[in-house]
Every structure is written in structure tokens, then in C-alpha cells.
N, C-alpha and C positions, 0 to 999 in steps of 0.2 A: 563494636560500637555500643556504648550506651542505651539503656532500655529510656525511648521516649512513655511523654503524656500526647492523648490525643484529639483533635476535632475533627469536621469535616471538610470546613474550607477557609482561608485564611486573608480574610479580608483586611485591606491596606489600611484602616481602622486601629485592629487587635496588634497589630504591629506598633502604629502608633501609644496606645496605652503602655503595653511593655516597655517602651524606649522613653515614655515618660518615667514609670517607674525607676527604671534605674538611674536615668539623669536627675531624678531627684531628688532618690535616696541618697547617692553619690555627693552629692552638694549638698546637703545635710548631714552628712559625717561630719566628726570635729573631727580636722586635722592638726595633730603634732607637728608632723614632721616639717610641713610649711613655713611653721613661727620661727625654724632655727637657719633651718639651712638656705644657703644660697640658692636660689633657682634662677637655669637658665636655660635656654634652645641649645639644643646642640647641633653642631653646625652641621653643612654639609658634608658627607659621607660615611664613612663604618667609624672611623678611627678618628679621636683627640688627643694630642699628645701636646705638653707641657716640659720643658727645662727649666729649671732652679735658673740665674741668674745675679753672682753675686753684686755687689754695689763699687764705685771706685774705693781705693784707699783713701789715707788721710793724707791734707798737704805736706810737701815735705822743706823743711829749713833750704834760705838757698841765701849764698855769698853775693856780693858784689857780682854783674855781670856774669851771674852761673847760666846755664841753659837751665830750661826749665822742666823737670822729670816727669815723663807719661807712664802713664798705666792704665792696666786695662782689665777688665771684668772678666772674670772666672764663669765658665759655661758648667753648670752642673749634671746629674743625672737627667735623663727626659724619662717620661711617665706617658704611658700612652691607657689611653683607656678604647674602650665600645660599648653600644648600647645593647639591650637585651632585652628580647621579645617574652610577655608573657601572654598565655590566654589561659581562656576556660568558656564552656558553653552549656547547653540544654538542651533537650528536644521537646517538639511538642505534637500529639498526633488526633487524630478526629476524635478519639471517644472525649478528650477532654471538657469540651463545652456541651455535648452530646450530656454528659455526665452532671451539666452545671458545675464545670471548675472554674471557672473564669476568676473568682475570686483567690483562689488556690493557686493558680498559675502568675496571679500578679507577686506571690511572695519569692519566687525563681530569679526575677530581677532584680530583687531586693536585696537576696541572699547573694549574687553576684555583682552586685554593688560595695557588698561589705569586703568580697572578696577580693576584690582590685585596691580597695583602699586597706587593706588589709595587707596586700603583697607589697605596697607605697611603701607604708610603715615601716614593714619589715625590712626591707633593704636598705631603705635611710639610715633605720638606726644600727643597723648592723655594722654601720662604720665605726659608732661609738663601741659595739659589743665586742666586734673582732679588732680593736684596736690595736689591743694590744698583744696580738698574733698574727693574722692574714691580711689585714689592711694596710697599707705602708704609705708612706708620705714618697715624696720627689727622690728622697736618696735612696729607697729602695728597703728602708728598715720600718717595724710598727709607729704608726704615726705617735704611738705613748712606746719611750722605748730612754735607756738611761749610756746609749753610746750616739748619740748623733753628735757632728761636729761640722762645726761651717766654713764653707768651700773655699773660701779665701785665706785665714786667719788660721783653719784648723783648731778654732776656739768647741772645746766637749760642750754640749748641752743635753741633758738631762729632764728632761718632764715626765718620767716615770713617780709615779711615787709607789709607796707601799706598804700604808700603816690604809686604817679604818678613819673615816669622815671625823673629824675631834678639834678642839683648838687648835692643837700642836699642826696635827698636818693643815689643816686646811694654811693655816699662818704659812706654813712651807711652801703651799704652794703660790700666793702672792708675791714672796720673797723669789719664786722663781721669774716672776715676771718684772719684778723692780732689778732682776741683773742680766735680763736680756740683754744679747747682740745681733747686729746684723751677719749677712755672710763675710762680711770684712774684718770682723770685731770692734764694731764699733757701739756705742748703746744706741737702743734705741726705746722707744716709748710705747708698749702697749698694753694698753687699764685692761685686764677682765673683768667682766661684768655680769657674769652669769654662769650659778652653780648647777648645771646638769646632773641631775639625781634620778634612781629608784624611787618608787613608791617606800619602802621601807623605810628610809635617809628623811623623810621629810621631817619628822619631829626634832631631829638630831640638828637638819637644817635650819629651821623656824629658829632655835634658841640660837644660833649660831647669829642669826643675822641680826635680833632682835632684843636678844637680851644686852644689858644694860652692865650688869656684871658679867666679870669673865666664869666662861662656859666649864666644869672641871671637865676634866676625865669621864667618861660617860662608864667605867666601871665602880668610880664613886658615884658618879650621878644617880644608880640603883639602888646604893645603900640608902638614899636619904640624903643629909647634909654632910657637907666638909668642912674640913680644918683648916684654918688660917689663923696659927698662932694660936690665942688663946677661946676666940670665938667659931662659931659653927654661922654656917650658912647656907640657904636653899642654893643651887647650881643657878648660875645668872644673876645672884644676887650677892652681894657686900662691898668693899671699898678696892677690890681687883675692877678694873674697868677693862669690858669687853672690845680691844681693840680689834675687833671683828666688825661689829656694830659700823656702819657709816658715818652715823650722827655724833661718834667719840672722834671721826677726824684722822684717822688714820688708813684709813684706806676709802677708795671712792668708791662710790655705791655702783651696790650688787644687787641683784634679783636670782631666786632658786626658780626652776626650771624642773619641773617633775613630771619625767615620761615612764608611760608606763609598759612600753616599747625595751626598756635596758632588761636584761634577761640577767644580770648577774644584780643580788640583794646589794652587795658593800661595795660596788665599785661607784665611781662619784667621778664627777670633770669640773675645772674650771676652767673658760673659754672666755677669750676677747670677741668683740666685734669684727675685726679681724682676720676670723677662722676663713676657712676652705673647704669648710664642709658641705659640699655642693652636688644637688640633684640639679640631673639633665634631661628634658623633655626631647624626644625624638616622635614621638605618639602620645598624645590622653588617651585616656580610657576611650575606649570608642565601639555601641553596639551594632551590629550588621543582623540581616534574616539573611535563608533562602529556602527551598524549596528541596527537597531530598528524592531523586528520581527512583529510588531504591526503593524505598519504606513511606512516601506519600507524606514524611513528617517535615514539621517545619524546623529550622535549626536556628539557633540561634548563639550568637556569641560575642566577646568582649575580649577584645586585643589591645594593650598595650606597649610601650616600646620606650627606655630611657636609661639613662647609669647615673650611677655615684660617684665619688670620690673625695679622696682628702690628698690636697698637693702639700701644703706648707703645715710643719708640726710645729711650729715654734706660740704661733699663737692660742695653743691650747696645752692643757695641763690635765693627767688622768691616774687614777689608782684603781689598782682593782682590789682595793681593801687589804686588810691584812691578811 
């Protein structure tokens, strides 16, 4: 067991402070991970599990006094998830206020404050990190993966990408979403709206969204100006219009999303409203005392309890750079 700090008696007081402390460093943290994903209860018991569900077909031609043709929807993979318990705790023993720690002991809460919202983050975004390995959508393949195909139609979809953040791709990946289908094959309509980046991507992003001119090559962008014909131009600027841009009308407005949660520099998303990227409460963070018949110390700790997941990959789009 861990070496405690210590006092001599522990009055329902000192308890009290502690349990301020960390509820209110805890709620004081900025959260990421909140702004994006779906949050929801998870219901009763260990296990949630989910099937895909294709949609009907399309009508079909019918003669004079034909009967009229039924069909029926396609039951796809099911996905089962569970929740998973984390903790961490402290001890505390009579020398510590003996000693005048009182102060000193309030930072223990603090520091396990940071550490639950710490653990939050990390798993949230681990769906984006491990996307495109361990995480999988409904059919059982990486939610970013360039072999999915839908359960009705057997129409390929592709939302992998694999070049670095640029005109080029980023335009690719919009263009993946202007030729969606459903599980049927049939189209359907959903706008992304937000570029989920690295801390490094943000500059790359900025001109992306904002410049006026189109954006070069970010390996000319380093030389300086480029070539268009017989004139030189700063990156963002000349008579190429940045059909990136919102306000040029081509595609509807976006907003960049910059966590600092993604663990790889050149991987980037683009994501509709849409998504399924969904945390699941089974527990909040929650502090407990008690009393140590052993050692006379007091213990204390913070146990949490919730999952993750990503069901449907169609709504989002990811590269992990070149």
C-alpha cells in the first residue's frame, strides 16, 4: 500500500474541504472532449449493443394492375460495447496537520482532479487516435478505413484518406461527402462542418479556411511566393479563388476544432454533425473517505465509471497524413 501523509483526527470538516477542492478544480477544467462528442447515460446493465440497419429500397416500375413489390431492410453487424471503471486515491495520516500541512494536502485533490479529467480526455480522443487501427465502426473494420461497403447495395466507401492537410486533400475530402450513400445506395445529404486537428495543423488550417486566394502546396508555401503563369503571389492570395473559403460559396461553412488530445502531428478529420462519436456516463467522477483500521490513516479516493464509441463511419472523414 502506499506511503500516506498524516494527522491526528479527522474531522467531518477536513473531509468537507478536500471534497470541495476537487469538485471544484474538476469544474474548472476546460473540457474538450465535451464540445464534440455525443454524451449520453448508459443504460441499464454491463453491456450496449447496437446493429447497423439498412433503409428500404427505391420504388419499383409497376404495370397496369401489377401487385405491388415488398422489401425489407438489411440487419447489419451488432457492436456491443461495456463500461469501464477507473480509480486513483491518497492517503492521509496524523503527522500531516501535526506538521501544519493543511495547505499542502489541499493540493492532492487538485492533482486528482486533473487526473480524472485527464483519464476523460484521453479515452474520448483515443477514438480519433486509434481510428484508424483498434476502434471500428458497426461493421467491425477502423471507423477511417478505405474497404467499407453498405449492407444493402454493397456500394465501397472509402473515408480514409492519405496525403497531409493541403488544398488538394482537404477538397477530397468534401467531395467525399457530396457522393455519399445510404445502406441502400442511395444519396444522401450530410454537410461536414468541422475540421478536427492537432495543435501543429492549426496554421495550415487558418489559411485553409480563410484565405481569399487559393491556398498553394504548403511545400511552395515555404519558398515564399508562387507561380501562376507569368506573376508571383503570396499563398492565399491572387486571382485563384480559395474554394475552401465559405464566403466564395462553395462549400458551407466550417469551423477548425483544435485538440490537443490527438497524439499524432499530420493526422486531421473532417466530421459532420452527424457523427457517433459518443461518451457514455455510467459514474461521474465521484470522491469517497474512510477510515484505515490498519494504519489509523485516512483514504481517500475518486472512482469513475463510462465508455466510448464510434457506431456509424460514414459521417466522418480522417487521414493520418502522408
Amino acid at each position: 500500500m502506499a506511503t500516506a501523509v498524516n494527522r491526528g483526527s479527522y474531522p467531518l470538516q477536513f473531509d468537507r474541504e478536500l471534497a470541495k477542492v476537487f469538485y471544484g478544480t474538476y469544474a474548472d477544467l476546460p473540457a474538450q472532449w465535451s464540445k464534440l462528442a455525443k454524451v449520453e447515460d448508459f443504460p441499464k446493465g454491463r453491456y450496449l449493443s447496437n446493429a447497423e440497419l439498412s433503409p428500404l429500397g427505391n420504388l419499383r416500375a409497376m404495370a397496369e394492375g401489377e401487385e405491388i413489390s415488398f422489401d425489407t431492410p438489411v440487419e447489419g453487424h451488432k457492436k456491443t460495447i461495456q463500461t469501464v471503471k477507473f480509480g486513483l486515491g491518497f492517503q492521509v495520516t496524523a503527522e500531516a496537520l501535526d506538521d501544519d500541512l493543511h495547505d499542502q494536502l489541499k493540493k492532492l485533490p487538485q492533482s486528482l482532479a486533473r487526473s480524472a479529467n485527464f483519464t476523460i480526455e484521453q479515452n474520448f480522443w483515443n477514438l480519433f487516435n486509434n481510428g484508424f487501427s483498434s476502434v471500428t465502426g458497426w461493421d467491425g473494420l477502423p471507423v477511417f478505413a478505405n474497404n467499407h461497403s453498405t449492407l444493402k447495395s454493397q456500394t465501397p466507401i472509402n473515408n480514409l484518406g492519405n496525403a497531409d492537410l493541403s488544398d488538394t486533400s482537404l477538397k477530397a475530402a468534401f467531395e467525399y461527402f457530396d457522393n455519399l450513400v445510404d445502406e441502400a445506395g442511395m444519396p444522401i445529404s450530410i454537410k461536414p462542418d468541422k475540421l478536427v486537428i492537432p495543435n501543429s495543423l492549426k496554421w495550415v488550417a487558418n489559411d485553409l479556411l480563410k484565405a481569399t486566394g487559393r491556398v498553394w502546396d504548403y511545400s511552395d508555401y515555404t519558398k515564399g511566393l508562387v507561380t501562376d503563369g507569368a506573376n508571383k503571389y503570396a499563398p492565399g492570395q491572387g486571382p485563384l479563388m480559395n474554394g475552401l473559403n465559405p464566403s466564395n460559396g462553395i462549400v458551407d461553412g466550417w469551423s477548425i476544432f483544435v485538440s490537443r488530445y490527438l497524439t499524432d502531428d499530420d493526422a486531421w478529420f473532417l466530421i459532420a454533425p452527424e457523427h457517433t462519436f459518443t461518451f457514455y456516463w455510467k459514474k461521474k467522477p465521484t470522491m469517497s473517505s474512510s477510515d484505515s483500521f490498519t494504519t489509523d490513516a485516512r483514504l481517500y479516493k475518486v472512482v469513475t465509471r463510462f465508455a466510448t464509441a464510434v457506431w456509424d463511419y460514414k459521417p466522418v472523414y480522417g487521414s493520418p497524413g502522408a
